[in-house]
C-alpha positions as CSV (number, residue, x, y, z in Angstrom):
1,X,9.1,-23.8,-23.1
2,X,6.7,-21.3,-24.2
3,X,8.4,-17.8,-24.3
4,X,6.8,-15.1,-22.7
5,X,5.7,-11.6,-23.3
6,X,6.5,-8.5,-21.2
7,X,4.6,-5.9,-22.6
8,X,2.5,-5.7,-26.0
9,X,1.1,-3.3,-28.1
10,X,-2.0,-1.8,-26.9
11,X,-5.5,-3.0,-28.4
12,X,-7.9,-1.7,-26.9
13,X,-7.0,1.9,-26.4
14,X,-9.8,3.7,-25.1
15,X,-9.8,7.8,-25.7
16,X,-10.5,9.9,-22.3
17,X,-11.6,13.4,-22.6
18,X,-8.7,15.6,-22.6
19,X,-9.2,18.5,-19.8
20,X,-7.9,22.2,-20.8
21,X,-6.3,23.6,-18.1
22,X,-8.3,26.9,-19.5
23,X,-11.6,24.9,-18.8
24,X,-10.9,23.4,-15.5
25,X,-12.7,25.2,-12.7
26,X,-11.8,25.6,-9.1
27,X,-14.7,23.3,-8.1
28,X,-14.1,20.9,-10.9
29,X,-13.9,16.8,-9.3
30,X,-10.8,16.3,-8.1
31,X,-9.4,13.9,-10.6
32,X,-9.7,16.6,-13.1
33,X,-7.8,18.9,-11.2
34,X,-4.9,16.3,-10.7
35,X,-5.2,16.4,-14.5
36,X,-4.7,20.0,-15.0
37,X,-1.6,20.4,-12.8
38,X,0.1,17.3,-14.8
39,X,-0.4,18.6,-18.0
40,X,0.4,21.9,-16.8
41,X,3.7,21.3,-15.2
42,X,5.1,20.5,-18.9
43,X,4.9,22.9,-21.6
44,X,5.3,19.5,-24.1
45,X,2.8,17.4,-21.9
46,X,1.0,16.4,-25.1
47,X,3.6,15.0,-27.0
48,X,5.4,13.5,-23.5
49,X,2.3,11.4,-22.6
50,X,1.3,7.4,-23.5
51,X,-2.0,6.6,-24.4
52,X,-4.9,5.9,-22.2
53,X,-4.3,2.4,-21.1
54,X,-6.1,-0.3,-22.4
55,X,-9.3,-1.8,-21.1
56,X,-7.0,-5.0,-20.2
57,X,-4.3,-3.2,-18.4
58,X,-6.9,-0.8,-17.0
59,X,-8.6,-3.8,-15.9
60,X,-5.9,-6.0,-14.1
61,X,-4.1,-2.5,-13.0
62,X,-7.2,-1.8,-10.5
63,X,-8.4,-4.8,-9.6
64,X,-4.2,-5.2,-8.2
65,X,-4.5,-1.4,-6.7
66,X,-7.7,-1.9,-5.2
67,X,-8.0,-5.7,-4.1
68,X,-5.0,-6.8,-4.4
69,X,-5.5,-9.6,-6.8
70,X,-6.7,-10.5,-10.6
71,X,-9.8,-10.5,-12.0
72,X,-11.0,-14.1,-13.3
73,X,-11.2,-14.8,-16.8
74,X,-14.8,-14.8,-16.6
75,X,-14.6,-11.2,-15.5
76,X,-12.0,-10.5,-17.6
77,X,-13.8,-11.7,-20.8
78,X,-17.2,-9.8,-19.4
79,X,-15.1,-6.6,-19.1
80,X,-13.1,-6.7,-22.6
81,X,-16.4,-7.2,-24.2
82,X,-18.8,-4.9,-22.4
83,X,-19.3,-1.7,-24.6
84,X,-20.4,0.5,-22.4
85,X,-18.8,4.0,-22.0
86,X,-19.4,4.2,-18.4
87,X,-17.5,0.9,-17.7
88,X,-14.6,1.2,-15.8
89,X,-16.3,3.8,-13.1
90,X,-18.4,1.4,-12.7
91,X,-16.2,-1.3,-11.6
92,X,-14.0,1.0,-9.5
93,X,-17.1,2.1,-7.6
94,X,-18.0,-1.9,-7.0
95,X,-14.8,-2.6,-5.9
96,X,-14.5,0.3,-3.6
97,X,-17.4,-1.2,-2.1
98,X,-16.2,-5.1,-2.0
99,X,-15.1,-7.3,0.9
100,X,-12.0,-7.6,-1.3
101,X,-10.7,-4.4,-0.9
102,X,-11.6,-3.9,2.4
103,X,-9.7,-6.9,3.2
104,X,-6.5,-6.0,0.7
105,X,-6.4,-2.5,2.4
106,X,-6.3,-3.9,5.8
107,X,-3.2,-5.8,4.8
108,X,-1.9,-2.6,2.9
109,X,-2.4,-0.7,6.6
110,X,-0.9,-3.4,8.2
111,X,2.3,-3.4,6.0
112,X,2.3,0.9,6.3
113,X,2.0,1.0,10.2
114,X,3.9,-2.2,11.5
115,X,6.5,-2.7,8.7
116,X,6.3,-7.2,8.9
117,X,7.2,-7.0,12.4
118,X,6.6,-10.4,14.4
119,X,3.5,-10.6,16.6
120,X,4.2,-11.2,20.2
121,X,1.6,-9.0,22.4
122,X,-1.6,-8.7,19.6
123,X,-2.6,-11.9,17.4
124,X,-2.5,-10.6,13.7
125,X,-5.5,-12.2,12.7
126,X,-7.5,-9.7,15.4
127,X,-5.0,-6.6,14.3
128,X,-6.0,-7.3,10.4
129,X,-9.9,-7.9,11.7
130,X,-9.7,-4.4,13.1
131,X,-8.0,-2.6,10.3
132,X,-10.3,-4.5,8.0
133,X,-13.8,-3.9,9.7
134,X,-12.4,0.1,9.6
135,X,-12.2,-0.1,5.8
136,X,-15.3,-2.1,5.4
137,X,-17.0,1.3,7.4
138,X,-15.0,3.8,5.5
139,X,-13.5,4.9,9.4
140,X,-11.6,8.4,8.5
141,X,-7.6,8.0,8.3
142,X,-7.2,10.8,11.5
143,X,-9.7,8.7,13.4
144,X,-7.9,5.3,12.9
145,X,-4.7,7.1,13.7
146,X,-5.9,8.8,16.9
147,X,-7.0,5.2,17.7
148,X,-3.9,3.9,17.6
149,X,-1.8,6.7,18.8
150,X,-4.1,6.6,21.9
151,X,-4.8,2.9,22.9
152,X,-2.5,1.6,25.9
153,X,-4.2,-2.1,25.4
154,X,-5.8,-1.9,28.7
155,X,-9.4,-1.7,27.4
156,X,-10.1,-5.0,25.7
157,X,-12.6,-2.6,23.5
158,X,-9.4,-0.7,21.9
159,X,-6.3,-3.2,23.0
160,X,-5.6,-4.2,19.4
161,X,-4.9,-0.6,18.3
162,X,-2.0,-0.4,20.5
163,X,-0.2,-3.3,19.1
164,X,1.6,-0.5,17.4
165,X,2.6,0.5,20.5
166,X,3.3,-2.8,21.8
167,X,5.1,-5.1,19.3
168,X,7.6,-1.9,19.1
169,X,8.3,-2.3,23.0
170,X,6.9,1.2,23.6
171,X,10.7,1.7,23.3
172,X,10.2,5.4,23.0
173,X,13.3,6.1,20.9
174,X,12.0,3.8,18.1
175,X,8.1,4.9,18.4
176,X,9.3,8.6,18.1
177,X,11.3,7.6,14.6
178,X,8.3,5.4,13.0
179,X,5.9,8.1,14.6
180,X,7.8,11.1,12.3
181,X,8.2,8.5,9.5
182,X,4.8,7.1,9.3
183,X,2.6,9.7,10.3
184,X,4.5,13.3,9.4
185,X,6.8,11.8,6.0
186,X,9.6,13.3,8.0
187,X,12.6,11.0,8.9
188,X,14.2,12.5,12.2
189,X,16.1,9.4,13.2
190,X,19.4,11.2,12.7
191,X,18.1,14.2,15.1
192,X,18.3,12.2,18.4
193,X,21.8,13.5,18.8
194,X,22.0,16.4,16.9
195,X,20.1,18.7,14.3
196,X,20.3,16.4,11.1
197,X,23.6,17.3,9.6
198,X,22.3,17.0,5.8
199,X,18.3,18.4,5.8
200,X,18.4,21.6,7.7
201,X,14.5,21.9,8.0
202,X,14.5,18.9,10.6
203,X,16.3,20.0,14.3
204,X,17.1,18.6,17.3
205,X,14.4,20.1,18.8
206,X,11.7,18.7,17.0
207,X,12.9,14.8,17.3
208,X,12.7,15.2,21.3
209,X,9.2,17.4,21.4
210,X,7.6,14.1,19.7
211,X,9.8,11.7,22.2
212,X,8.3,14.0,24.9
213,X,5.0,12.5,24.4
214,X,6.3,9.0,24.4
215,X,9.2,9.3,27.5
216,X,7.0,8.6,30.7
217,X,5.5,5.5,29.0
218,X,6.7,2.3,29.4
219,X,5.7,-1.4,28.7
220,X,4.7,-4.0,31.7
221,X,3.1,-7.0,32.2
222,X,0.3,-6.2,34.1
223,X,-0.4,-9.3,36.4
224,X,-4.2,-8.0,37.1
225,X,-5.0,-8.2,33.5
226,X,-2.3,-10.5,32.4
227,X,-1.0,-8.6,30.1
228,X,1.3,-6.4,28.1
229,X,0.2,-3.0,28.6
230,X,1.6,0.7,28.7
231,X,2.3,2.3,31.7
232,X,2.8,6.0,32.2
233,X,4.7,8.1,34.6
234,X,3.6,11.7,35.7
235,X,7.0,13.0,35.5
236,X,10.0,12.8,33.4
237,X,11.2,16.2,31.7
238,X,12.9,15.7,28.4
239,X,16.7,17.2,28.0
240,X,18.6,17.2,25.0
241,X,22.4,17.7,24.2
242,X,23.5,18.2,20.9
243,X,26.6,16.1,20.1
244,X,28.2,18.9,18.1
245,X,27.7,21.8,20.9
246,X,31.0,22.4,22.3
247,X,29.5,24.3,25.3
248,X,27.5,21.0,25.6
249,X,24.2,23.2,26.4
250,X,21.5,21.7,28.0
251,X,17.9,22.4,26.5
252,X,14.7,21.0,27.4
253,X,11.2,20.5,25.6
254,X,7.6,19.7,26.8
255,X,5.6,17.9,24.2
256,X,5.1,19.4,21.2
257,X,4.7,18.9,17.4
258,X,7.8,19.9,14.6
259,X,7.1,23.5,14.1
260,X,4.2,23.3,16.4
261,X,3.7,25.5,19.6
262,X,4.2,23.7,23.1
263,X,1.4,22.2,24.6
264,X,-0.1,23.7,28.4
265,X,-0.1,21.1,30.6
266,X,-2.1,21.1,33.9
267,X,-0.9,21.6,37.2
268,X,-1.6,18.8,39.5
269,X,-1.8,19.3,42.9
270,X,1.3,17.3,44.7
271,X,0.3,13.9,45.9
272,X,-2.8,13.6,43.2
273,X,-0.5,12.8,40.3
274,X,-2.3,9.6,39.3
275,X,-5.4,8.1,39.0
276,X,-3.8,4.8,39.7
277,X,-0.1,4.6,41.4
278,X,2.6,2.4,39.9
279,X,2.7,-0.8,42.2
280,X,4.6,-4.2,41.7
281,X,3.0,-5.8,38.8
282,X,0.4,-3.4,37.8
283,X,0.5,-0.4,35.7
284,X,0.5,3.4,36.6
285,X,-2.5,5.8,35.0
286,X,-1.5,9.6,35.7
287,X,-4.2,12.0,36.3
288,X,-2.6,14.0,32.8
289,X,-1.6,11.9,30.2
290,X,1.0,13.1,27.7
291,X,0.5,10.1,25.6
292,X,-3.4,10.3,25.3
293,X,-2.3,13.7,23.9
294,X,-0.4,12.5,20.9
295,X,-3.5,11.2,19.0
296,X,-5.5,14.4,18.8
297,X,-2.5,16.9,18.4
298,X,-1.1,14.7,15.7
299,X,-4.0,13.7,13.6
300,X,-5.7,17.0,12.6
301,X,-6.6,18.8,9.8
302,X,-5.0,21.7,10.0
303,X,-1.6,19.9,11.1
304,X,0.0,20.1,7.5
305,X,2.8,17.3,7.2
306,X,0.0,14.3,8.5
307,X,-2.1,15.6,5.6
308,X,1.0,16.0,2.9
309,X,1.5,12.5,4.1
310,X,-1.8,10.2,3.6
311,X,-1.7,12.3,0.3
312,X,1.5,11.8,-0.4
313,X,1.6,7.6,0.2
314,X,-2.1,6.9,-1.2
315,X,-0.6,8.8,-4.2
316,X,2.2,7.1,-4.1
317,X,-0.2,3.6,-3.9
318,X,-1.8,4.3,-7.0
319,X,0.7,6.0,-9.0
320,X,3.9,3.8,-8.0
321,X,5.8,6.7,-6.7
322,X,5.4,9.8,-4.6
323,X,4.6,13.4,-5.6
324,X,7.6,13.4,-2.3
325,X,10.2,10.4,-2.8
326,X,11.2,8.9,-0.7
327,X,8.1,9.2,1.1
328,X,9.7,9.9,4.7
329,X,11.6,13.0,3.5
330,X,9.5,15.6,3.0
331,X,11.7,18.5,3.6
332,X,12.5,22.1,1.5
333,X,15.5,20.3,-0.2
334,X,13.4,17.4,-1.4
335,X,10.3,19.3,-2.8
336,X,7.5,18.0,-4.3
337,X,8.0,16.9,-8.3
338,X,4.7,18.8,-8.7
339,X,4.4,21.2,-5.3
340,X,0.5,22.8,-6.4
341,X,-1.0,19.2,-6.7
342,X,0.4,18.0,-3.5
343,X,-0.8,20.9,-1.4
344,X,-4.0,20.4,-3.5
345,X,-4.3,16.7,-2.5
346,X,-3.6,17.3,0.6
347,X,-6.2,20.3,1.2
348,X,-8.7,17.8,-0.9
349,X,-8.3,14.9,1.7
350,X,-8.9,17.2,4.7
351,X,-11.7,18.8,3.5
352,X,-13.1,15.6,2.6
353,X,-12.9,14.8,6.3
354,X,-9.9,12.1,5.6
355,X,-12.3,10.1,3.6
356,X,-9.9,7.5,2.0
357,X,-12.4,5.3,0.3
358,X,-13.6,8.8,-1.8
359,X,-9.8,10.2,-2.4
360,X,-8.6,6.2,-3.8
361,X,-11.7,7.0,-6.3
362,X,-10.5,10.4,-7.1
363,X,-7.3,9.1,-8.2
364,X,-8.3,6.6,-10.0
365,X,-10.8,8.3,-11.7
366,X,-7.8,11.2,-13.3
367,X,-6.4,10.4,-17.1
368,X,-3.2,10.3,-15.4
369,X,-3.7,6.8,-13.4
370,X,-5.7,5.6,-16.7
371,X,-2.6,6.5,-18.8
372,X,-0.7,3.7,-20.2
373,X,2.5,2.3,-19.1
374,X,3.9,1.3,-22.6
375,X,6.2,4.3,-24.0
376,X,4.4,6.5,-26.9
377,X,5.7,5.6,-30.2
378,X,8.2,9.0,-30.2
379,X,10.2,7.0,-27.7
380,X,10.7,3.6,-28.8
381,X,13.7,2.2,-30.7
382,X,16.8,4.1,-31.3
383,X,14.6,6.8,-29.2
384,X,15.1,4.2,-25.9
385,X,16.6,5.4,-22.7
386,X,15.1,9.4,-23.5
387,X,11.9,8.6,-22.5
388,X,9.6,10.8,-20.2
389,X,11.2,11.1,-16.5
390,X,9.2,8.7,-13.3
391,X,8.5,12.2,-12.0
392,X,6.5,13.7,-15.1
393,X,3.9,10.9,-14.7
394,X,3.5,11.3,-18.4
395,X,3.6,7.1,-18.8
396,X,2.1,4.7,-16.4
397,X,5.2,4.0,-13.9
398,X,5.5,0.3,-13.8
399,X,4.7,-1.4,-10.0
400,X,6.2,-4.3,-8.8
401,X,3.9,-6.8,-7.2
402,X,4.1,-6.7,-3.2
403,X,4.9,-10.5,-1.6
404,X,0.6,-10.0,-1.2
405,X,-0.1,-9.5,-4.5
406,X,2.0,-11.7,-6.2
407,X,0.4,-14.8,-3.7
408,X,-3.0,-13.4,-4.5
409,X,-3.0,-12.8,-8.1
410,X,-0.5,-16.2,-8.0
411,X,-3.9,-17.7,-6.4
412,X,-6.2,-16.7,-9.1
413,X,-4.4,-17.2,-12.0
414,X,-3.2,-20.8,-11.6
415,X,-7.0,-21.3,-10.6
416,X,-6.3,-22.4,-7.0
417,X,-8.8,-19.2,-5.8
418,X,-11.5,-20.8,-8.0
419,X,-11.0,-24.4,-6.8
420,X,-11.3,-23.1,-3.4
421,X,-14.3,-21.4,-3.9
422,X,-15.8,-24.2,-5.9
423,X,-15.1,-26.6,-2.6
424,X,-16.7,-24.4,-0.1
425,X,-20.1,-24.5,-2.9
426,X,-22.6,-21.9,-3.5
427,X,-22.7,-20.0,-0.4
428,X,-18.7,-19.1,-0.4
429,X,-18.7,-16.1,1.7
430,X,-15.5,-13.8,0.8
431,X,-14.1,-14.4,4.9
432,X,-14.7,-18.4,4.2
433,X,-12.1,-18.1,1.2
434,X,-10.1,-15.8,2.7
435,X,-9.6,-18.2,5.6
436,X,-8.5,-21.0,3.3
437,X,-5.9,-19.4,1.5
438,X,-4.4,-16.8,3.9
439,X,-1.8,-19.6,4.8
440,X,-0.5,-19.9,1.1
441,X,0.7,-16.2,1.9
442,X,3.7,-16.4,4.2
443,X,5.9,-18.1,1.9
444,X,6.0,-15.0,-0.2
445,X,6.0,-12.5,2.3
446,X,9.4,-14.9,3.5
447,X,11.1,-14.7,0.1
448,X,9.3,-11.5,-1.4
449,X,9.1,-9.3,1.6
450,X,11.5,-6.4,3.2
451,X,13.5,-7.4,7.0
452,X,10.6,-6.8,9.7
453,X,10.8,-3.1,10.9
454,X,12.2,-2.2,7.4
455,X,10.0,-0.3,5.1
456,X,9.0,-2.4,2.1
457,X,11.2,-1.8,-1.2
458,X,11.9,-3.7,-4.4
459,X,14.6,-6.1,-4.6
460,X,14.7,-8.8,-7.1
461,X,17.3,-11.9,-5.8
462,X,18.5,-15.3,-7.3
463,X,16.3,-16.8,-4.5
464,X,12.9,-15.2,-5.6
465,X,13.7,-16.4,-9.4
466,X,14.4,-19.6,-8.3
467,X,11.2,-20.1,-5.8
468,X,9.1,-19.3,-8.8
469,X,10.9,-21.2,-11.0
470,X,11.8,-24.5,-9.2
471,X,10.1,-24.0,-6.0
472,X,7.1,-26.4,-4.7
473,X,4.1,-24.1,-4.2
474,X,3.6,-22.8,-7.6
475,X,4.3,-26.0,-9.0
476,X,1.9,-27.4,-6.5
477,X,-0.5,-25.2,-7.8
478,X,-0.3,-26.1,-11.1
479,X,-1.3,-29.4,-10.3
480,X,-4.6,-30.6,-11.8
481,X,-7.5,-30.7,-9.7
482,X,-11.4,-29.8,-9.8
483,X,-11.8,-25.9,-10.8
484,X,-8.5,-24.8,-11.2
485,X,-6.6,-23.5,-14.2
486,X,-5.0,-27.0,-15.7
487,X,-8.2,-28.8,-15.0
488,X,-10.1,-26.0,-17.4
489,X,-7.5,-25.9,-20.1
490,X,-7.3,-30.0,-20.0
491,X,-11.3,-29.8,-20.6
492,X,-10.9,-27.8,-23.8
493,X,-10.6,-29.2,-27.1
494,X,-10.2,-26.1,-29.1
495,X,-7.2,-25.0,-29.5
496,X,-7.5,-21.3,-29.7
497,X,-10.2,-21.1,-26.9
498,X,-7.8,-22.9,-25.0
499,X,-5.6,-20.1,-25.3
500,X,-7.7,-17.4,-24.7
501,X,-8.9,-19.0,-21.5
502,X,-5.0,-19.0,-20.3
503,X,-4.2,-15.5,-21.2
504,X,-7.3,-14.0,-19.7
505,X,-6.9,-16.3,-16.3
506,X,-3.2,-15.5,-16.2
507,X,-2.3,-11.9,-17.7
508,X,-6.0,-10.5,-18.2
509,X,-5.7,-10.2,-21.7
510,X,-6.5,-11.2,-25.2
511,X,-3.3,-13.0,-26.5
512,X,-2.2,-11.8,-29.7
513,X,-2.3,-13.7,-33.3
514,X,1.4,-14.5,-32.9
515,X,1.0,-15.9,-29.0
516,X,-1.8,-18.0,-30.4
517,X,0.3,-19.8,-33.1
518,X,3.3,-20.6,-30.7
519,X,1.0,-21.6,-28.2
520,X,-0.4,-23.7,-30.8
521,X,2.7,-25.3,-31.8
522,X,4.3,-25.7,-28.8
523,X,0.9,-28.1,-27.8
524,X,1.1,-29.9,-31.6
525,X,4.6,-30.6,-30.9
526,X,3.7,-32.2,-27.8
527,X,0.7,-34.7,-27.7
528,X,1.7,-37.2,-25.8
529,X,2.6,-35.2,-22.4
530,X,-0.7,-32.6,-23.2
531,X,-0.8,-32.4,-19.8
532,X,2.4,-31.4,-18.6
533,X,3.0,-29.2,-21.8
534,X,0.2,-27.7,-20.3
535,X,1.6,-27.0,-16.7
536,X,4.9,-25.6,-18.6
537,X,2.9,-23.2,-20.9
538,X,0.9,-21.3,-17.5
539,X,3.9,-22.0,-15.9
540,X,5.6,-19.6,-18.4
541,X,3.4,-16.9,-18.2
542,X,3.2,-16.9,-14.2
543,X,7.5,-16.3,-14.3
544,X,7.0,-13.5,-17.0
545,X,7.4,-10.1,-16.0
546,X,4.5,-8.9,-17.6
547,X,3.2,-11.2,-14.4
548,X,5.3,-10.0,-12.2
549,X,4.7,-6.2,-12.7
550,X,1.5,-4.2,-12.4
551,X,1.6,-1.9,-15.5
């Protein structure tokens, strides 16, 4: 078996133009700013820092972060050797603009707001079509979220933004914890009962003025429309007890936000409460809706925590960790690694009117998401384990693949994306594709993936190794057939192009002078089972954790 690489040496080292914090102005692009408060945060930020990554790690690392996949080889090789300086803008502003990463972002949405849960009330192909056609337009993150936060999936126009709503029961315990989680990076599970007795910032009081906005509504089955809809009531106060009050003091809340002022509601005249009255089978609409209130009071501007937390998790998207970590607790005993840039990220996304396409770009535009991953030379060998801290962002934090990316860029490199595309002939559309390989997905998202309704984290198993190892759908992949990856390398009769056509289709690279001779030998020492030898030498670089890791 051909041995793999993790990491190598960089080659192609590209120098960005260091920004003094002297020389950065107020009104200076944004990426330059982010910049300015990394370097200034450590006194010994130059000597801390890696190099600027690579053109082939810069490479694969977007095209992962932004489409969820890897480049081909034929856009690999095109990139490597393009010599222009204005390069790799350039490709982040084309695949900003791409089907692709509309279509990866809708799944990266999908993942945030409904955590793998199990469709039973909205299909998920029509959920990923709507978070997908609101990429595609650039739709504003505080407009999607007052979308969602105010569909009750009566209106076939805006039914499929409540399936956040809907496949969580509109069990009004569990929306108010994934409402504080998702939307606010504040975790006030534990409050139900009692101010949280660990994180003093989050009380009581503020789980239950969020659950206030949730209590009157309920799911049904509407039998006029035949389906699963919310229902709301006109009354239902909200009391709380704490657990730990000995006097067992009763207090009560309207609806209102953490650290927010309570919201006026109307006064109905008795006997006009609703618009529509709760009957057997149907659903109620009240004249004043607390839960058509949650979207717009939640999803402003000026409503700090929901813009502290887009910043926060985009940052986290492109940077592998969170200025905040874990991204739910943002609270005074869990401050920000670098408190100036995260207020400044979140000021910059709000002013730019939530505009998520423009703040991705903004990121990945700043030296410190183009800085490599592989440790400066002051760290390495008997210098191991003192390297930079995750938090400095000094080095290039190394990203696990999600279950999505490692089926996607799984796709591409063993060449089944391109045998695909070559079967559908020359007027492939991006959705045709897409439609052919979705399937291959769930497997990983089975083996790879987090419990449904469990945030998505890291956990490398025996059964993971073993599915990529022994399991049938890699394998299967590597099978030979017209336009994929064994069917290329079979067609080549030079050694070293042979080569250089795996490493760039499988870890968008050149391989090195040493890679090339044990590739070479490991083929001469095989010519009778070429093919298979083959198989075994992608097969080796797909299992690799270079492969595995975005870095």
């Amino acid at each position: 078996m051909l041995p793999s690489r993790a990491f190598l040496s960089l080659r192609f080292a590209v120098t960005l133009l260091a920004v003094s914090p002297a020389v950065v102005l107020a009104d200076a692009p944004l990426h330059q700013r982010i910049d300015q408060a990394i370097a200034a945060a450590r006194p010994d930020f130059a000597h801390q820092a890696a190099a600027p990554a690579s053109d082939a790690e810069f490479l694969r690392r977007i095209y992962l972060d932004l489409t969820g996949t890897i480049p081909t080889a034929a856009e690999t090789r095109a990139f490597l050797k393009d010599p222009s300086p204005g390069k790799r803008q350039a490709l982040l502003d084309r695949l900003l603009t791409s089907p692709e990463h509309a279509r990866y972002f809708a799944m990266v949405l999908d993942v945030l707001l409904m955590e793998r849960r199990r469709d039973k009330y909205v299909p998920h192909e029509q959920w990923l079509e709507y978070l997908r056609s609101s990429v595609a337009a650039n739709k504003p993150w505080d407009q999607l979220v007052r979308e969602i936060l105010s569909s009750d999936g009566a209106d076939p126009k805006t039914r499929v933004a409540a399936k956040f709503y809907l496949e969580r029961q509109a069990e009004p315990h569990l929306l108010t914890r994934d409402i504080s989680r998702l939307f606010l990076g504040t975790n006030l599970q534990c409050c139900q009962c009692h101010d949280h007795p660990r994180i003093d910032d989050y009380k009581q009081a503020h789980y239950y003025g969020l659950f206030a906005f949730l209590n009157r509504s309920s799911l049904v089955i509407d039998k006029k429309l035949n389906l699963a809809v919310l229902s709301e009531k006109a009354d239902g106060e909200v009391t709380f007890q704490s657990v730990f009050d000995p006097a067992k003091k009763t207090q009560s809340t309207g609806p209102r936000l953490p650290e927010g002022p309570p919201l006026k509601e109307p006064v109905i005249e008795k006997g006009k409460e609703y618009i529509v009255a709760s009957t057997a089978g149907g659903r109620a609409v009240p004249r004043f809706s607390r839960h058509a209130l949650l979207g717009p009071t939640l999803a402003r501007a000026d409503n700090e925590s929901f813009k502290r937390n887009i910043a926060n998790r985009l940052w986290a998207l492109m940077m592998g960790r969170g200025l905040v970590h874990p991204l739910d607790l943002d609270h005074s005993a869990n401050p920000p690694s670098h408190p100036e840039l995260l207020k400044l990220l979140a000021d910059d996304i709000a002013a730019r009117k939530f505009d998520m396409r423009g703040f991705l770009r903004e990121l990945a535009l700043s030296q410190t998401y183009q800085r490599s991953s592989e440790l400066p030379p002051q760290f390495r060998g008997d210098k191991e384990g003192m390297e930079p801290e995750p938090t400095s962002y000094t080095v290039a934090l190394l990203k696990p693949l999600t279950p999505e990316q490692l089926a996607w860029g799984l796709m591409q490199a063993t060449g089944l994306t391109d045998a695909e595309r070559q079967a559908l002939g020359p007027n492939a559309s991006e959705a045709a594709l897409y439609s052919r390989l979705a399937p291959n997905v769930a497997p990983f998202v089975k083996t790879f993936g987090s419990p449904p309704g469990q945030a998505p984290e890291f956990d490398a198993r025996l059964d993971q190794a073993l599915f990529l190892a022994n399991g049938p759908v890699v394998r299967g992949w590597l099978t030979p057939r017209p336009g994929n990856l064994i069917d290329r390398l079979g067609k080549l009769t030079n050694t070293d192009a042979l080569v250089e056509e795996l490493y760039l289709s499988v870890l968008t690279r050149w391989p090195s002078a040493e890679e090339r001779k044990e590739a070479a030998d490991f083929l001469a020492a095989r010519p009778k089972d070429r093919p298979t030898a083959l198989q075994d030498m992608a097969w080796a670089l797909l299992a690799s954790a270079e492969f595995r890791f975005n870095h």
